[in-house]
C-alpha positions as CSV (number, residue, x, y, z in Angstrom):
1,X,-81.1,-74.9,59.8
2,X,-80.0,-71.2,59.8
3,X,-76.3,-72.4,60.1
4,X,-76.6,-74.8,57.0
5,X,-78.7,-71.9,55.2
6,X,-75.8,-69.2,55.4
7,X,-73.5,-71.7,54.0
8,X,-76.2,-72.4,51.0
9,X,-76.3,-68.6,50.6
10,X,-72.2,-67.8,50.9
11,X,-72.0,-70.6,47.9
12,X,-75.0,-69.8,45.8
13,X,-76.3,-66.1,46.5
14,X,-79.2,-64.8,48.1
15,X,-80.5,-63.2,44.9
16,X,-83.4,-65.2,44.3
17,X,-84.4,-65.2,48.4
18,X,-84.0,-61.4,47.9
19,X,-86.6,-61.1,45.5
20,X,-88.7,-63.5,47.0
21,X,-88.9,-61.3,50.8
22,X,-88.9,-58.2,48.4
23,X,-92.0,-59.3,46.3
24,X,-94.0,-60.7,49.3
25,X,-93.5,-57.5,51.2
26,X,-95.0,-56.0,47.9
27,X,-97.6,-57.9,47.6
28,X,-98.4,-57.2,51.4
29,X,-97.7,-53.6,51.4
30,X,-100.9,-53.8,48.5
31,X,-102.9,-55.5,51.2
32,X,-102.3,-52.4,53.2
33,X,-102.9,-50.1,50.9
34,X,-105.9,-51.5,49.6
35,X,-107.2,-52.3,53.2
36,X,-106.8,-48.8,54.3
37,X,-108.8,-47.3,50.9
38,X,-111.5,-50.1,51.7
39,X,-112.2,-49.0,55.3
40,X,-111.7,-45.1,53.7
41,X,-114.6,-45.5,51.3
42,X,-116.5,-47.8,53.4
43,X,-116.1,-51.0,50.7
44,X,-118.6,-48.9,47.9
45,X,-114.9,-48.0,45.6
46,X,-115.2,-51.2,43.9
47,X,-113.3,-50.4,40.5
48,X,-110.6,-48.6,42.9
49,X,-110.7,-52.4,44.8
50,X,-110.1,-53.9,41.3
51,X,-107.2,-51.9,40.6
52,X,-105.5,-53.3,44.0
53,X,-106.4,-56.7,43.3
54,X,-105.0,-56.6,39.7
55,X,-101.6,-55.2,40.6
56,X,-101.7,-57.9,43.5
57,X,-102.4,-60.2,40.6
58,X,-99.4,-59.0,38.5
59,X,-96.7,-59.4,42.0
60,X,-98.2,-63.2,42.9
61,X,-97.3,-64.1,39.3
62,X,-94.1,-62.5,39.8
63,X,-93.6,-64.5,42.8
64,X,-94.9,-67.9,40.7
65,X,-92.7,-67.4,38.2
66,X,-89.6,-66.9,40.6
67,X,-90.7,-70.0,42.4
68,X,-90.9,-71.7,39.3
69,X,-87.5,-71.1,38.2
70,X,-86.0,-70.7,41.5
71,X,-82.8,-73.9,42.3
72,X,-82.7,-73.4,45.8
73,X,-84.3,-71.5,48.3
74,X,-84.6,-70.6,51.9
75,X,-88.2,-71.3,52.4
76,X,-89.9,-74.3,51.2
77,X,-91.7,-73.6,47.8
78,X,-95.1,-75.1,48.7
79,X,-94.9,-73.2,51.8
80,X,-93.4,-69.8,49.5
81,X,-96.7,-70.6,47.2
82,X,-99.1,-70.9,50.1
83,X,-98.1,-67.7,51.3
84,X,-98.6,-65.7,48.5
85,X,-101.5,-67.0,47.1
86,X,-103.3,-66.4,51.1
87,X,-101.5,-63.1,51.3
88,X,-103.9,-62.6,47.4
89,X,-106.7,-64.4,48.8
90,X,-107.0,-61.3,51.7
91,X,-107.1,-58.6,48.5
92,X,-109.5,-61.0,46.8
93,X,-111.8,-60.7,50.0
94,X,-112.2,-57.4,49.6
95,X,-112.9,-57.3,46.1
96,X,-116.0,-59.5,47.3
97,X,-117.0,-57.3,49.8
98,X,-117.0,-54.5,47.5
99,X,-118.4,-56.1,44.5
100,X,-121.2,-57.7,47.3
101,X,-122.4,-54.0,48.0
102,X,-122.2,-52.6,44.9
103,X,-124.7,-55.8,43.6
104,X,-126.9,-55.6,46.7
105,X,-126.8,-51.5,47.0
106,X,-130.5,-51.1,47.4
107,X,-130.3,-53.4,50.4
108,X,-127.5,-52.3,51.7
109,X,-127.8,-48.4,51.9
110,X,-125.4,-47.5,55.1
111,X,-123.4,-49.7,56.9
112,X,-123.9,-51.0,60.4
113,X,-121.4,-50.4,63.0
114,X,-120.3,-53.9,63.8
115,X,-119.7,-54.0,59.7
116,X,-117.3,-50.9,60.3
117,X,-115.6,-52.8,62.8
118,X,-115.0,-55.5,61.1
119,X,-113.5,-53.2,58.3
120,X,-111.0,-51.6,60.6
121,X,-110.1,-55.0,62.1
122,X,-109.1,-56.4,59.1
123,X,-106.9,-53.2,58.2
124,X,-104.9,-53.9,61.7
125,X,-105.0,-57.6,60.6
126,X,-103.3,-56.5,57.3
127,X,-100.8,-54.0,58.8
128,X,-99.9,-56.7,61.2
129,X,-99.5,-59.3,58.6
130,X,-97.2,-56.8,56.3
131,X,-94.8,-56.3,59.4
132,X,-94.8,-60.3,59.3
133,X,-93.9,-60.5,55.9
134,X,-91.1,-57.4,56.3
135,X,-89.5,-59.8,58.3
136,X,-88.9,-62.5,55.6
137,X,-85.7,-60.2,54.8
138,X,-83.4,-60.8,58.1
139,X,-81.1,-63.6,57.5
140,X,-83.6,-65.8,60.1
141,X,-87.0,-65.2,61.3
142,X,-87.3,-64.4,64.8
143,X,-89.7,-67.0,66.3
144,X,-90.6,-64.9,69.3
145,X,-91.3,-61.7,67.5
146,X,-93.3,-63.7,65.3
147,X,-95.2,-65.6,67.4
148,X,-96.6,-62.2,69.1
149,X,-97.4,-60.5,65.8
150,X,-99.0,-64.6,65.1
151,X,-100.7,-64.3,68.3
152,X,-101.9,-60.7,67.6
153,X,-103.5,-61.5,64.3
154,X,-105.1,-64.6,66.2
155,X,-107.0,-62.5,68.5
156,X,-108.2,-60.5,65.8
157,X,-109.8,-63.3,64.2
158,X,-111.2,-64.3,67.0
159,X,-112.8,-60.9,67.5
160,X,-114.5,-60.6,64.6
161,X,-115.8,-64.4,64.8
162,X,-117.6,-63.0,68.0
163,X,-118.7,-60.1,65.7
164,X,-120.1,-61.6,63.3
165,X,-122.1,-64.6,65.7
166,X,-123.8,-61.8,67.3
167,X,-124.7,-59.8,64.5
168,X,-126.1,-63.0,63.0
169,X,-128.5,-63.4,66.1
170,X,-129.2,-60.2,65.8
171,X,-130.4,-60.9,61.9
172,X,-132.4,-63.7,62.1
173,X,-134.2,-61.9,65.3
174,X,-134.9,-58.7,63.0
175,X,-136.2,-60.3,60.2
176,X,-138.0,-63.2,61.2
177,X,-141.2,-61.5,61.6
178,X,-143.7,-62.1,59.0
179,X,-143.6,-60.2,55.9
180,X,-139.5,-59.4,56.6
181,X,-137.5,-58.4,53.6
182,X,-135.8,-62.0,53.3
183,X,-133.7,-60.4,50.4
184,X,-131.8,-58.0,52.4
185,X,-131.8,-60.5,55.3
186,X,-129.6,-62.7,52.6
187,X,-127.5,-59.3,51.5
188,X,-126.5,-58.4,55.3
189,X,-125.7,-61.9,56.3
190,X,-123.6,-62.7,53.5
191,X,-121.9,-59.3,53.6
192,X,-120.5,-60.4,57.5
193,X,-119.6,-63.9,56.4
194,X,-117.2,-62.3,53.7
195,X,-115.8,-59.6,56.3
196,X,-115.2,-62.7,58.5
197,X,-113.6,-64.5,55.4
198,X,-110.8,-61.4,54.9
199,X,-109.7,-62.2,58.5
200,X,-109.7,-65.9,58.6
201,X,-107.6,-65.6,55.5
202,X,-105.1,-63.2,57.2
203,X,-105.2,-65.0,60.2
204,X,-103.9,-67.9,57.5
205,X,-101.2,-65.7,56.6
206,X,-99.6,-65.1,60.3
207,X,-100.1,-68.7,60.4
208,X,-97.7,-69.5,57.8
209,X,-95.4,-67.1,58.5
210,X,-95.4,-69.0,62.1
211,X,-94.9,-71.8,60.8
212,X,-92.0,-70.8,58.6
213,X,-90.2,-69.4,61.7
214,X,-90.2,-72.8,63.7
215,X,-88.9,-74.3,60.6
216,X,-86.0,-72.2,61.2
217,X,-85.5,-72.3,64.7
């Protein structure tokens, strides 16, 4: 495949598959950045959140448009418009998160430990999904490099699965006594199953990247 893809690329350019690596890497690099100002203010910036999510928004239509008008490419397109779109969905997470404790900030007055975890292992999930995406640039994707980044990311989904079981247990054992606040029983429990939802969907990003590199190989 790589072979008949340097021929593609001698006869019509690499342009377009340029600015496709170049605008995913963006749109990751936002990930980042808006991961590491989540954990920073502890989720409670939500207009700051906003702002990430809505320059996210501008580069994914970038990336829609390019795909649109795009004659030939490297990567499949469907595959192309998966990945960004996940790669948004992971900003969008935390612009739940955030607008979830800002709604529910009388329930929610400090943050757990476990919810702190969870923060800081979706910023290593997103750090480890940009260096993925950085490697859309080299002429082929490395499967074995990738597949340890893949695997990396896995684990970390798997981690916070456990996380987020146990805090559950430990919810419905706090507030099932009578006379239990069963609104901030519904605030906390919902504010781990959307933490958990930022790392599923960046464990669906490594994924695709995966899965774009054993296309190649």
């Amino acid at each position: 495949m790589s072979t008949i893809w340097a021929a593609v690329t001698r006869f019509f350019g690499p342009s377009q598959n340029d600015q496709f690596a170049k605008l995913v890497k963006e749109l990751a690099e936002i990930g980042v950045a808006c991961a590491s100002h989540f954990k920073k203010t502890s989720g409670r910036d939500l207009d700051a959140i906003i702002a990430f999510e809505h320059k996210a928004d501008r580069v994914v239509d970038e990336i829609h448009e390019l795909l649109d008008n795009s004659f030939i490419l490297r990567f499949d397109v469907a595959d192309a418009m998966q990945l960004s779109d996940e790669l948004d969905n992971v900003i969008d997470g935390m612009r739940k998160v955030a607008t979830h404790l800002d709604i529910y900030k009388g329930q929610i007055k400090e943050l757990r430990p476990d919810v702190l975890e969870l923060i800081t292992l979706g910023e290593q999930m997103n750090i480890q999904v940009r260096d993925m995406a950085a490697m859309l640039s080299e002429p082929r994707l490395d499967l074995v490099r990738v597949r340890e980044l893949a695997n990396v990311v896995d684990e970390g989904e798997s981690k916070a699965d456990k996380i987020v079981a146990k805090a559950e247990r430990q919810l419905v054992a706090e507030y099932s006594p009578a006379g239990a606040n069963r609104l901030e029983f519904l605030a906390w429990e919902k504010l781990y199953n959307l933490l958990e939802q930022i790392t599923d969907d960046a464990n669906h990003c490594g994924k695709l990247i995966l899965s774009l590199a054993r296309k190649e190989s």
